[in-house]
C-alpha positions as CSV (number, residue, x, y, z in Angstrom):
1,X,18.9,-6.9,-20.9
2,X,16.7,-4.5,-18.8
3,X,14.2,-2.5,-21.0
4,X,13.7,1.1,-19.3
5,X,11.1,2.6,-20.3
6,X,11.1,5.1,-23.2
7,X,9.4,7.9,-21.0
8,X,11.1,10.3,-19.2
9,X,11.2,9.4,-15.7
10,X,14.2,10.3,-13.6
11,X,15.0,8.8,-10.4
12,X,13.9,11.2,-7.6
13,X,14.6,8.9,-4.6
14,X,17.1,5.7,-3.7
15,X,18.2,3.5,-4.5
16,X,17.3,1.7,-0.8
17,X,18.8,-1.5,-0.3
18,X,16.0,-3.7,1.6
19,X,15.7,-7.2,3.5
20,X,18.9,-7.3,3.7
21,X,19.9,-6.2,-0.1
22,X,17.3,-8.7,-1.5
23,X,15.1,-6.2,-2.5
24,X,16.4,-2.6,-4.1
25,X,14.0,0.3,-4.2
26,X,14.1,3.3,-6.4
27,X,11.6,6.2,-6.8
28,X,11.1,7.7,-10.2
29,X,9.2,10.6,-11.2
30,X,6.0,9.3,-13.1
31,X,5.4,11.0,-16.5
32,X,2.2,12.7,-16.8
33,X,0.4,10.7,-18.9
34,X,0.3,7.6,-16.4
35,X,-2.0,9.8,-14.3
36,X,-0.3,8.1,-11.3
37,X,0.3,9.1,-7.7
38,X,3.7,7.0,-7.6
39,X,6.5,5.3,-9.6
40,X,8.4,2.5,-8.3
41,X,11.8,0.8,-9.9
42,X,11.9,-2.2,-7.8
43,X,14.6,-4.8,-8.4
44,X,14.7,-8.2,-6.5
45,X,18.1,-10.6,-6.8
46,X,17.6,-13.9,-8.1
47,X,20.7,-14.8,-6.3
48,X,19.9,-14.1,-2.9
49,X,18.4,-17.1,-0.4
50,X,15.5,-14.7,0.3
51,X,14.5,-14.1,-3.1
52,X,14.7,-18.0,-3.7
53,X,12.3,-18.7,-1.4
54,X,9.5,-17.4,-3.1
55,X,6.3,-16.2,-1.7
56,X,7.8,-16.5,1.9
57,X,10.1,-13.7,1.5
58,X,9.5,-10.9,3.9
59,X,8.9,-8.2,1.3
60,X,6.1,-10.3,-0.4
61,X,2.8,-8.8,1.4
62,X,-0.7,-10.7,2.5
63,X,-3.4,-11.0,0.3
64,X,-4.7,-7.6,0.3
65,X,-7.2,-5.0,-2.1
66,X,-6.9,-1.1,-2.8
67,X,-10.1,0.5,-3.0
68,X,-9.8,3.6,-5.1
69,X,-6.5,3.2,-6.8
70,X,-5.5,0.5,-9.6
71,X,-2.0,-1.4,-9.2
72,X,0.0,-1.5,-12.1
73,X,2.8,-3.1,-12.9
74,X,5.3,-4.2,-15.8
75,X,8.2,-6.9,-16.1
76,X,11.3,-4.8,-17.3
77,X,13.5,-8.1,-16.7
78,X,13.6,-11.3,-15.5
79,X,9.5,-12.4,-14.2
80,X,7.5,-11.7,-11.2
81,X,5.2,-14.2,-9.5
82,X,1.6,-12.8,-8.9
83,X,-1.6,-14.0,-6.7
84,X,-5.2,-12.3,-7.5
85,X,-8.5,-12.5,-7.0
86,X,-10.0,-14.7,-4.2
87,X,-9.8,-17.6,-6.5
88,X,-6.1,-17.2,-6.0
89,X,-5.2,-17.3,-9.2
90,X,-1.4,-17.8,-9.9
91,X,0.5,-16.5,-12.3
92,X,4.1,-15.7,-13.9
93,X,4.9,-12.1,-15.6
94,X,7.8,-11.8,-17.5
95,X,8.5,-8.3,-20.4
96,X,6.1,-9.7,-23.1
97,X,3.7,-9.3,-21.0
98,X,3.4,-5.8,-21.3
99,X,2.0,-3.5,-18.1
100,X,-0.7,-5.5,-16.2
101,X,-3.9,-2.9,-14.1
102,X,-5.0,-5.1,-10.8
103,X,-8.1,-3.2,-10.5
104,X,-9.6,-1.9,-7.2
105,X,-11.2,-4.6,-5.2
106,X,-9.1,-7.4,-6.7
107,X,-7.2,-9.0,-4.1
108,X,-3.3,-9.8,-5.2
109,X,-0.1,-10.0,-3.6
110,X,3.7,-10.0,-5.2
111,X,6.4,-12.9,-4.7
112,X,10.1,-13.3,-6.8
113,X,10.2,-16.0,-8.2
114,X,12.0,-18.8,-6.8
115,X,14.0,-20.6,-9.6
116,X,14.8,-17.2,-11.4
117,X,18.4,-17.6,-13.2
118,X,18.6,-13.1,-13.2
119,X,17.3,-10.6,-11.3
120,X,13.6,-9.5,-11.8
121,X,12.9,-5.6,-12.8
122,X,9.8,-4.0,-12.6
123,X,8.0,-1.1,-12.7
124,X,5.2,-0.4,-10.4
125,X,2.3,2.9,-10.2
126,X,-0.7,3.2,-8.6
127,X,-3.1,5.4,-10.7
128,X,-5.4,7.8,-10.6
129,X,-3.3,10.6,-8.9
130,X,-6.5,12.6,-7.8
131,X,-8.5,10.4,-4.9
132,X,-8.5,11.0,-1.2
133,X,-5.8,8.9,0.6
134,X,-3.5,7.4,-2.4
135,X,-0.7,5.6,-2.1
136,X,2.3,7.9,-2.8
137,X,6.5,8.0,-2.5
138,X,5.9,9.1,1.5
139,X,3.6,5.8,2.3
140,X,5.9,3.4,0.2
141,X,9.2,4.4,1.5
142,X,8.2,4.7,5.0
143,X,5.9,1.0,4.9
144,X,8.7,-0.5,2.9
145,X,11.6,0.6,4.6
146,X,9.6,0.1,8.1
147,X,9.3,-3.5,7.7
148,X,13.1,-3.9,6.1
149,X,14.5,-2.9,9.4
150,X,11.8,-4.9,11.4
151,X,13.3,-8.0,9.3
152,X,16.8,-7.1,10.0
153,X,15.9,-6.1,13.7
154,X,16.7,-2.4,13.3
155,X,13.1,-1.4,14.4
156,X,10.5,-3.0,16.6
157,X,6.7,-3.8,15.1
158,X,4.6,-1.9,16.2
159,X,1.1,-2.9,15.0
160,X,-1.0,0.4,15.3
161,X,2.1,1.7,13.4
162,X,1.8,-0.6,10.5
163,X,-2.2,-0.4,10.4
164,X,-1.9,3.3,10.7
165,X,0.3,3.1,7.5
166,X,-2.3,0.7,5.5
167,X,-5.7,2.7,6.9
168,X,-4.5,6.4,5.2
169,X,-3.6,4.4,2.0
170,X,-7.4,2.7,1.6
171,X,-5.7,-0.8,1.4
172,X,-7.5,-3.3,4.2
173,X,-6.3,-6.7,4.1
174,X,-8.2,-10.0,3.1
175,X,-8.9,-13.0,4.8
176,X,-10.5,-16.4,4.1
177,X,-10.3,-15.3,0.3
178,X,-11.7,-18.6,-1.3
179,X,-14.6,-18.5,1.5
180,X,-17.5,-17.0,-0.9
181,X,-19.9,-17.5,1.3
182,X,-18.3,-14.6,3.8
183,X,-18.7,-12.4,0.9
184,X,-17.3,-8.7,1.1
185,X,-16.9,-9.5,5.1
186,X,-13.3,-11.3,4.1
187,X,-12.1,-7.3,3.4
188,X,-14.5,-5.7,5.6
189,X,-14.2,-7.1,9.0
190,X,-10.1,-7.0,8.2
191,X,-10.6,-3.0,7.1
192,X,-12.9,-2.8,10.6
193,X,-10.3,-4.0,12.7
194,X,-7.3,-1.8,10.9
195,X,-9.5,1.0,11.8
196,X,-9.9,0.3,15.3
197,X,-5.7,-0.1,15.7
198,X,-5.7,3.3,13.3
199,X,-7.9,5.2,15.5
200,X,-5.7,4.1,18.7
201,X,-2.2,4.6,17.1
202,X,-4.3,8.4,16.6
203,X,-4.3,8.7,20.1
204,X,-0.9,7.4,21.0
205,X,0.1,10.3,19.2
206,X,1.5,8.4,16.1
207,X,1.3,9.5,12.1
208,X,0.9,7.7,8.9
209,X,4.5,8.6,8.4
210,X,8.1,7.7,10.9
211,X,10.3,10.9,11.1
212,X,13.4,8.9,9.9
213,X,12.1,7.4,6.9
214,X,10.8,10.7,5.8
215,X,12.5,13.7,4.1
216,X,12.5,17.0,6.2
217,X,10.0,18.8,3.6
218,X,7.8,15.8,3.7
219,X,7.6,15.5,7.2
220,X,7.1,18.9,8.5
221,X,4.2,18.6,5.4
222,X,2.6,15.6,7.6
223,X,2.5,16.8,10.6
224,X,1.4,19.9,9.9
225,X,-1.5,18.3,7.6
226,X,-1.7,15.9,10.9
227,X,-2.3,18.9,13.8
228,X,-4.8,20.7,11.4
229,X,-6.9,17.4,11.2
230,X,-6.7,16.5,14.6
231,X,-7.7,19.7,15.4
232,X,-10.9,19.8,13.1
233,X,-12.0,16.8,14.5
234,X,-11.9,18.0,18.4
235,X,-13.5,21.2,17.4
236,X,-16.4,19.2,15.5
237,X,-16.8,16.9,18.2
238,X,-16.9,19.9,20.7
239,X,-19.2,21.6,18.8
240,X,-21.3,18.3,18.0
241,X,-21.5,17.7,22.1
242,X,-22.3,21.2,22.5
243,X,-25.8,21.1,20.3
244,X,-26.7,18.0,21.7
245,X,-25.6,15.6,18.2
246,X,-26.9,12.1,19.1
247,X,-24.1,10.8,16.1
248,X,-20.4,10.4,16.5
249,X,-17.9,12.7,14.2
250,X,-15.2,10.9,12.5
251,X,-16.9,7.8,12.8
252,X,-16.9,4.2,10.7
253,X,-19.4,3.6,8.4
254,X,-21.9,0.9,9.5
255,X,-22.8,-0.8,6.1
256,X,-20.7,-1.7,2.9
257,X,-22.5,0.5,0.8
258,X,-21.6,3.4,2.9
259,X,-17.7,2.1,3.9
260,X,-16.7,4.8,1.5
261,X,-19.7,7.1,0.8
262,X,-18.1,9.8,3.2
263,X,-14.8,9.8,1.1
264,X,-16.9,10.1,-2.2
265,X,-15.8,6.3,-3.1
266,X,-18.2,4.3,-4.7
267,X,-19.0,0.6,-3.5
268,X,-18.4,-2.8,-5.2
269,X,-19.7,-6.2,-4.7
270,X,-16.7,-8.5,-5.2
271,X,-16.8,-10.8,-7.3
């Protein structure tokens, strides 16, 4: 029998019925003392051929690493299949358990579990609430739903879309994981690139967010937040031409240490 937990946390948004109803998503409201920025209900059907193939089903994402949020998560029912750090470490969460932190900087990815005889429930949060570019409800219903209809052909990828989505979230990707001699280049050359298709999907005009998949008070909140950015950075770039700057506004940092020092993030070697 699902536990839910004893806090009170209200469903605020959903349920959405995903990859085609493998995958249910639910919003809650987090309670204050998980400090968190979102609260996810997410239920996956053991029955279902995509939940029984395992780590190949569409909702399960690459190897990838948050860099100023932790990932938490906790088994309600059923068990949940994990993958972390760059040793790939696997391993099998079920409700004694308890919650589980994937820190920042620790790769990990999600997968059901194949041979599952009920349905896995779990609760998910991303904490602290306070940093620049957290995850929130906005970026998880619109990545979430975005790639649901790209599975069941309802939408077309769109790359720039999709790295535009991971970018303002401060997730990069990671590749070569058990290469140790690449070092932090296995996220940074991944995050480098994701910039690049960011910084054009800018241009084309897109936003972190799809008007669809986004409430009406949310949306006219984005672009709103959107113009007034864009704006900044053509007037600093003006003015920056117009006193002769020899440096580019708005641009990447050149060395891990700094990757993050214009956000206020602090740097870490991974292990």
């Amino acid at each position: 029998m699902t536990q839910f937990s004893s806090l009170d946390e209200p469903v605020i948004s959903g349920p959405f019925y995903l990859y085609d109803g493998s995958f249910i998503l639910e919003f809650l409201r987090p309670h204050p003392s998980r400090n968190a920025s979102v609260l996810i209900r997410a239920t996956y059907k053991h029955d279902h051929p995509l939940c029984q193939r395992g780590t190949s089903h569409p909702q399960s994402p690459p190897l990838h690493l948050h860099f100023s949020q932790s990932e938490n998560f906790q088994v309600l029912q059923g068990k949940i299949g994990t993958i972390e750090t760059y040793a790939l470490i696997k391993h099998i969460s079920t409700p004694d358990d308890g919650p589980h932190e994937i820190e920042p900087y620790v790769p990990h990815t999600f997968y059901p579990v194949a041979d599952s005889d009920e349905d896995c429930v779990m609760l998910m949060w991303a904490n602290p609430d306070n940093v620049h570019d957290v995850m929130d409800r906005v970026f998880f219903t619109n990545l979430l739903i975005y790639i649901s209809d790209v599975h069941e052909k309802k939408a077309t990828l769109n790359p720039f879309q999709i790295m535009l989505m991971q970018h303002v979230s401060s997730t990069a990707l990671v590749w070569f994981p058990t290469a140790t001699w690449l070092g932090p280049l296995r996220w940074w050359m991944p995050w480098k690139i994701q910039a690049l298709f960011a910084a054009v999907g800018r241009l084309g005009r897109l936003t972190p967010a799809i008007e669809k998949y986004t409430s009406k008070e949310d949306w006219e909140t984005i672009h709103e937040d959107y113009e007034q950015e864009r704006k900044r950075i053509t007037h600093e770039t003006a003015l920056a031409e117009a006193i002769g700057a020899t440096t580019t506004i708005e641009q990447e940092p050149d060395s891990d240490e700094d990757l993050f020092a214009s956000e206020g993030l602090a740097f870490q070697e991974p292990e």
